[in-house]
FIRO-472003 format. One line per 8 residues: for each residue x, y, z negated of C-alpha. Coordinates in nm, 3 decimals, always signed. Each point is the difference from the previous one (the first is absolute). Example, Ala and Ser with C-alpha at 12.3 -4.5 7.8 and 13.67 -1.06 7.14 Angstrom:
2
+1.230 -0.450 -0.780 ~ +0.137 +0.344 +0.066
END
This chain:
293
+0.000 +0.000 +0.000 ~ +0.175 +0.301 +0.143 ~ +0.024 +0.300 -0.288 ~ -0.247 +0.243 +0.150 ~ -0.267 -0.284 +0.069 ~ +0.034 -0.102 -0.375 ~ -0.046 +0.392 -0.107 ~ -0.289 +0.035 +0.219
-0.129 -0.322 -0.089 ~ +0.038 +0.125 -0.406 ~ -0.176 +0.281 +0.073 ~ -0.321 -0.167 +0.166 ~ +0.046 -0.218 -0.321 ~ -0.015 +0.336 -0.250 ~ -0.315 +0.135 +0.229 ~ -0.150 -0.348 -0.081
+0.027 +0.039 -0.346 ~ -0.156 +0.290 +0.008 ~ +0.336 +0.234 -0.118 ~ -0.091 +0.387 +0.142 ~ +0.207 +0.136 +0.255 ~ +0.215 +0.228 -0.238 ~ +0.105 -0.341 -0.218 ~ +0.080 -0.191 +0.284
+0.138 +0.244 +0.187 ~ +0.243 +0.041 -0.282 ~ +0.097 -0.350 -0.056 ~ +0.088 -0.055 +0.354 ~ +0.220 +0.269 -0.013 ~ +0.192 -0.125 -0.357 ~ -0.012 -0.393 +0.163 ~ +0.153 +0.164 +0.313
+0.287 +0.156 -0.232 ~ +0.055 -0.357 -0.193 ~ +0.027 -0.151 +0.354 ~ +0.282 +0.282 +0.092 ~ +0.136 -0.040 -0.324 ~ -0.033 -0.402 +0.020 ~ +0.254 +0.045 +0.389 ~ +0.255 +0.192 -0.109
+0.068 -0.175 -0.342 ~ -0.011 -0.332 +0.152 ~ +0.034 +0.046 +0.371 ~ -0.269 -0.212 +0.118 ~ -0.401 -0.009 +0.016 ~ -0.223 -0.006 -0.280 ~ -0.150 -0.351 -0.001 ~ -0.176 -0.011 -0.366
+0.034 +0.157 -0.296 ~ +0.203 -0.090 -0.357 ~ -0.028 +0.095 -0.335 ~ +0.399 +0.061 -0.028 ~ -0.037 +0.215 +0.375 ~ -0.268 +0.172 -0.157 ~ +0.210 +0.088 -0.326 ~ +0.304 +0.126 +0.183
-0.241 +0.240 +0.200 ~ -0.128 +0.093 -0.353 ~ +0.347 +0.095 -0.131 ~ +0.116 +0.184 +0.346 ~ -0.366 +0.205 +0.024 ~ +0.122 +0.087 -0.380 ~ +0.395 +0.079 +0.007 ~ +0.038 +0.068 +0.352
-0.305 +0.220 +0.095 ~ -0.058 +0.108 -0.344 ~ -0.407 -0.057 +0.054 ~ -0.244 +0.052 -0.290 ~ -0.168 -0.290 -0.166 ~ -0.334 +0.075 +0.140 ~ +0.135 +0.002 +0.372 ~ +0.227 -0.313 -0.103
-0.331 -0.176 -0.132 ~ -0.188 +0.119 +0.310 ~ +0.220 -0.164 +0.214 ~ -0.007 -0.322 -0.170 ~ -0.400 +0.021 -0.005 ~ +0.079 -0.002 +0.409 ~ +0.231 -0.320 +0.038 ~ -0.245 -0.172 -0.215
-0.291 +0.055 +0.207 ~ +0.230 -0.119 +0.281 ~ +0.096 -0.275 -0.182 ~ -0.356 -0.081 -0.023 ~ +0.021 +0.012 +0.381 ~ +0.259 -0.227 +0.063 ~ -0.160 -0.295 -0.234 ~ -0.335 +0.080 +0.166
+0.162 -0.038 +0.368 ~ +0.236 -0.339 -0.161 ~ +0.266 +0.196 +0.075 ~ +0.095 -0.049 -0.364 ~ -0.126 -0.201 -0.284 ~ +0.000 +0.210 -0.302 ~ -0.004 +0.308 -0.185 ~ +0.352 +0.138 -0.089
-0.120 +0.316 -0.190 ~ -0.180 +0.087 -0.291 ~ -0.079 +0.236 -0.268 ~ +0.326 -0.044 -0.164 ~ +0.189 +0.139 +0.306 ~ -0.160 +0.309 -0.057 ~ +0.166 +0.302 -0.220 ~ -0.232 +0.039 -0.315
-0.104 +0.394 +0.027 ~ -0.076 +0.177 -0.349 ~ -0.397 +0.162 +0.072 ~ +0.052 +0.377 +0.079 ~ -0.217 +0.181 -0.213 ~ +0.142 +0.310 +0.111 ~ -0.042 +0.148 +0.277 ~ -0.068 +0.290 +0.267
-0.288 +0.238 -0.123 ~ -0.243 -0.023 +0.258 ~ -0.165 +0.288 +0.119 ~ -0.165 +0.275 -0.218 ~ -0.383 -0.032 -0.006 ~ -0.080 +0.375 +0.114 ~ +0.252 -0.086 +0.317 ~ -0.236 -0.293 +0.089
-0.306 +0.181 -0.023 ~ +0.187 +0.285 +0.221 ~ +0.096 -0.209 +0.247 ~ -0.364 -0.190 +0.056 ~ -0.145 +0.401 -0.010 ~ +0.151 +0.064 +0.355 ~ -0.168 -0.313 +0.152 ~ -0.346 +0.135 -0.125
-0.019 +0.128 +0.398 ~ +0.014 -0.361 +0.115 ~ -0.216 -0.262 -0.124 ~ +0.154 -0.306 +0.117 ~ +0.389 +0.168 -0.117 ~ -0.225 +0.093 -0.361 ~ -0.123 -0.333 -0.019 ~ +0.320 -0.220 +0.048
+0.195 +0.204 -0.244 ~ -0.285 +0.004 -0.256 ~ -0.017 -0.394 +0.019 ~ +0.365 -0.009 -0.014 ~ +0.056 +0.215 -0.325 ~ -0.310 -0.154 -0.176 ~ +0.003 -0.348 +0.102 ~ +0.343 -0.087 +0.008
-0.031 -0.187 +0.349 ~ +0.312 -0.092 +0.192 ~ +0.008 +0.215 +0.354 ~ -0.057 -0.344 +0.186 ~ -0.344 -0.046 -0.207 ~ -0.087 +0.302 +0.038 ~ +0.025 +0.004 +0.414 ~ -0.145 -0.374 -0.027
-0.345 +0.081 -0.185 ~ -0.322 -0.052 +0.201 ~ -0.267 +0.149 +0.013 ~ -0.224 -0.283 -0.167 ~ +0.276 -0.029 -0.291 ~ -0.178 +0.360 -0.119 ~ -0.226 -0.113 -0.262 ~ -0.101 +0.371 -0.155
-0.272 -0.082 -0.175 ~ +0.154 -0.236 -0.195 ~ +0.350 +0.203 -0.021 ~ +0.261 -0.208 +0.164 ~ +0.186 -0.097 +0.293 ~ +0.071 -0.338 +0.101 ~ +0.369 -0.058 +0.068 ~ +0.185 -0.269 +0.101
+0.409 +0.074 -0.043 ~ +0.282 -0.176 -0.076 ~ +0.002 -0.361 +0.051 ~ -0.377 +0.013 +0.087 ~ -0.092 +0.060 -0.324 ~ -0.342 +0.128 -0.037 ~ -0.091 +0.313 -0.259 ~ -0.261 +0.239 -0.024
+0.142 +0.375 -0.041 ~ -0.234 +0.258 -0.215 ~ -0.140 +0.262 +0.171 ~ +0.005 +0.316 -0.278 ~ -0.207 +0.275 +0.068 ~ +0.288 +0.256 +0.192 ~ +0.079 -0.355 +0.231 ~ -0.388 -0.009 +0.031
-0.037 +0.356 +0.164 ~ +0.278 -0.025 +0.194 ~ -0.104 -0.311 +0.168 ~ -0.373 +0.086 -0.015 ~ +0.087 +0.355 +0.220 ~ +0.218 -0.193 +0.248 ~ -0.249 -0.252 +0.095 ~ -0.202 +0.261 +0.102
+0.244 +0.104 +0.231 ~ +0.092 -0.385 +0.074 ~ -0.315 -0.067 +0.124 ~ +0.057 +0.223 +0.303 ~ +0.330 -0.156 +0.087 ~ +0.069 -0.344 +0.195 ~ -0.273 -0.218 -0.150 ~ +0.106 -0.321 +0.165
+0.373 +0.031 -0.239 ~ -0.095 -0.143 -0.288 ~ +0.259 +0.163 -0.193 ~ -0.090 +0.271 -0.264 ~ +0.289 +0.203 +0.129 ~ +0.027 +0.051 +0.401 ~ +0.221 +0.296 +0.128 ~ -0.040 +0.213 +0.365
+0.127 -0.278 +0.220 ~ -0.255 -0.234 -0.203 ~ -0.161 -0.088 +0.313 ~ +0.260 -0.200 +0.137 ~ +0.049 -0.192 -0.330 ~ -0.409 -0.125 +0.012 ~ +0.114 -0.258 -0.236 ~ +0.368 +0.101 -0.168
+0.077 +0.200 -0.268 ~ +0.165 +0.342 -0.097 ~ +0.415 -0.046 -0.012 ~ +0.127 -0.021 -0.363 ~ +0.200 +0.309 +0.141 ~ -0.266 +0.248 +0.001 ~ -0.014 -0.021 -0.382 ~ +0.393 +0.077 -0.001
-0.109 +0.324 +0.293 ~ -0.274 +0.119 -0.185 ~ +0.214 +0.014 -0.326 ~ +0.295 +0.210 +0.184 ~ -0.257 +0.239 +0.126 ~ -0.208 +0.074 -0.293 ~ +0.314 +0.006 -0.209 ~ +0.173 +0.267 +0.152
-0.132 +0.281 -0.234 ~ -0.046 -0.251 -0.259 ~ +0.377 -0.121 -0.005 ~ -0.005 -0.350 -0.227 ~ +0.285 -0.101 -0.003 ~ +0.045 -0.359 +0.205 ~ -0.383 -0.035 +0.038 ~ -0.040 -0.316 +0.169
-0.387 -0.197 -0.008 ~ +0.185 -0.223 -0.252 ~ +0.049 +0.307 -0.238 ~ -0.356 +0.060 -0.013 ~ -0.039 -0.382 -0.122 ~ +0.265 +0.057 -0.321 ~ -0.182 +0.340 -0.039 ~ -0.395 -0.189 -0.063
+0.169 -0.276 -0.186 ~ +0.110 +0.295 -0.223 ~ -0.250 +0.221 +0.002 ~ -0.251 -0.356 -0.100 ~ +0.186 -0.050 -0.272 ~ +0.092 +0.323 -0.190 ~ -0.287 +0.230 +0.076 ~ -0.302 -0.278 +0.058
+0.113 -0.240 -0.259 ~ +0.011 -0.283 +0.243 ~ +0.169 -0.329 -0.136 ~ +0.309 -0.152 +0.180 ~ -0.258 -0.303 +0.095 ~ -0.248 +0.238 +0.147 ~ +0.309 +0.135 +0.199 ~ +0.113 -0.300 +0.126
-0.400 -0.114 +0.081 ~ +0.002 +0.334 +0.229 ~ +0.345 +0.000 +0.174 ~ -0.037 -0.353 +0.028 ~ +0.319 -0.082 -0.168 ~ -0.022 -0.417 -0.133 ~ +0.125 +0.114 -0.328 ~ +0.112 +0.312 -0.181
+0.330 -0.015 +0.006 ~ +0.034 +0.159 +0.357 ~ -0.307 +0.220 -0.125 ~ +0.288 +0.162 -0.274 ~ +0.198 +0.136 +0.248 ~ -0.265 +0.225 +0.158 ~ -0.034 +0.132 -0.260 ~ +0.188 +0.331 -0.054
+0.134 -0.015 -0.389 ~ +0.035 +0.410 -0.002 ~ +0.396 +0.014 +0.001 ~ -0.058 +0.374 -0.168 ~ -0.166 -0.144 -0.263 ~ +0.214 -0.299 -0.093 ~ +0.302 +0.220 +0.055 ~ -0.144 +0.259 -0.231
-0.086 -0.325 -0.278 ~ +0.368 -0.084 +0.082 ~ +0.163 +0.321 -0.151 ~ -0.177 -0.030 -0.308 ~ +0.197 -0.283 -0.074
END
């Protein structure tokens, strides 16, 4: 199996297991660099994978390239999922990593502040001009959807009177989002102007070339466009659609009261330990606690 028939081949593999383009994407890039890595430490073709290979890789991604535990560990999570390849396609019979390979990582409980509550609320004032712009943002800040939810709702996942959204995100995991009563408006004034637009998508969010797309939805990228433009006044610092996601996990949890578990129901996180690290622990405050000492 020639190496670029095998990569290809690992990729249909990752679609198949339902992996979204930005995690697959990246693992064929870091099994691409092993491979490199793999030739010119050995000088011939990658045939399977070993746990002492995958060790010495460990130890040069460390000393030699001076990478961080979290891209070390990232990497690893990639040559495992290709090692799941190659014993799926008999190429080789077992499973030569596991969690001990990984560097143990202390939980960051400190982190970036994420952005000040009046900036939000400036920021989704200048889209109060366009409904569709007003009503992405607004679901974005106050449900904590990821931008590829967000671009993948339907029209029939709107369930208003009832006050929540139907989503189906990572791994195909199922979740009903609330709707609070600022999401609810939003929404509620859009599909007014919705109903006007492309009927046949079937996508809550359609965009000016929407009638060539009958059936596709918005780009993840307009999110990321319609951020840069409404935050040129604003200026947030490294606003991303992500950012918004850290900034309702905080927001949930100091000013609503939400618990971690509620959190973790709405982002739809399996467990709260990735729900902690949304959530923004106030560095001025624990630096101010810190000099008291």
């Amino acid at each position: 199996m020639s190496e670029d028939f095998m990569l290809e081949d690992f990729k249909k593999y990752m679609i198949g297991n339902k992996l979204s383009d930005n995690t697959y994407n990246s693992y064929l890039s870091d099994v691409k660099q092993y491979i490199n890595y793999y030739k010119d430490s050995y000088g011939e073709d990658l045939v399977k994978l070993t746990g002492s290979d995958i060790q010495s890789y460990k130890s040069y991604l460390q000393y030699n390239e001076n990478r961080k535990p979290t891209s070390i560990n990232r990497k690893l999570n990639a040559l495992k999922k290709f090692n799941e390849y190659l014993v799926d396609k008999g190429i080789q019979s077992d499973i030569v990593i596991d969690k001990r390979d990984y560097i143990k990582i202390a939980p960051i409980f400190v982190k970036d502040d994420v952005p000040d509550e009046k900036e939000i609320k400036k920021l989704i004032h200048k889209t109060v001009e366009n409904k569709r712009d007003n009503c992405i943002l607004t679901i974005a800040t106050y449900g904590g959807l990821r931008a590829s939810e967000i671009v993948n709702i339907k029209l029939d996942d709107i369930h208003l009177e009832k006050r929540f959204i139907a989503i189906i995100g990572k791994g195909e995991k199922y979740r009903e989002v609330t709707v609070n009563d600022k999401m609810y408006r939003a929404i509620k004034d859009y599909l007014e102007e919705r109903e006007k637009i492309n009927q046949d998508n079937p996508y809550l969010f359609v965009g000016k070339k929407s009638k060539y797309y009958k059936d596709k939805p918005l780009s993840r990228n307009v999110i990321n466009r319609i951020l840069t433009k409404y935050n040129e006044d604003v200026k947030i610092k490294d606003l991303h659609p992500h950012l918004l996601r850290h900034f309702y996990s905080s927001l949930a949890y100091y000013k609503a009261g939400y618990s971690e578990i509620q959190i973790a129901s709405q982002l739809g996180h399996a467990s709260t330990k990735m729900t902690r690290r949304y959530i923004d622990n106030h560095n001025k405050d624990i630096l101010e606690l810190s000099n008291r000492l």
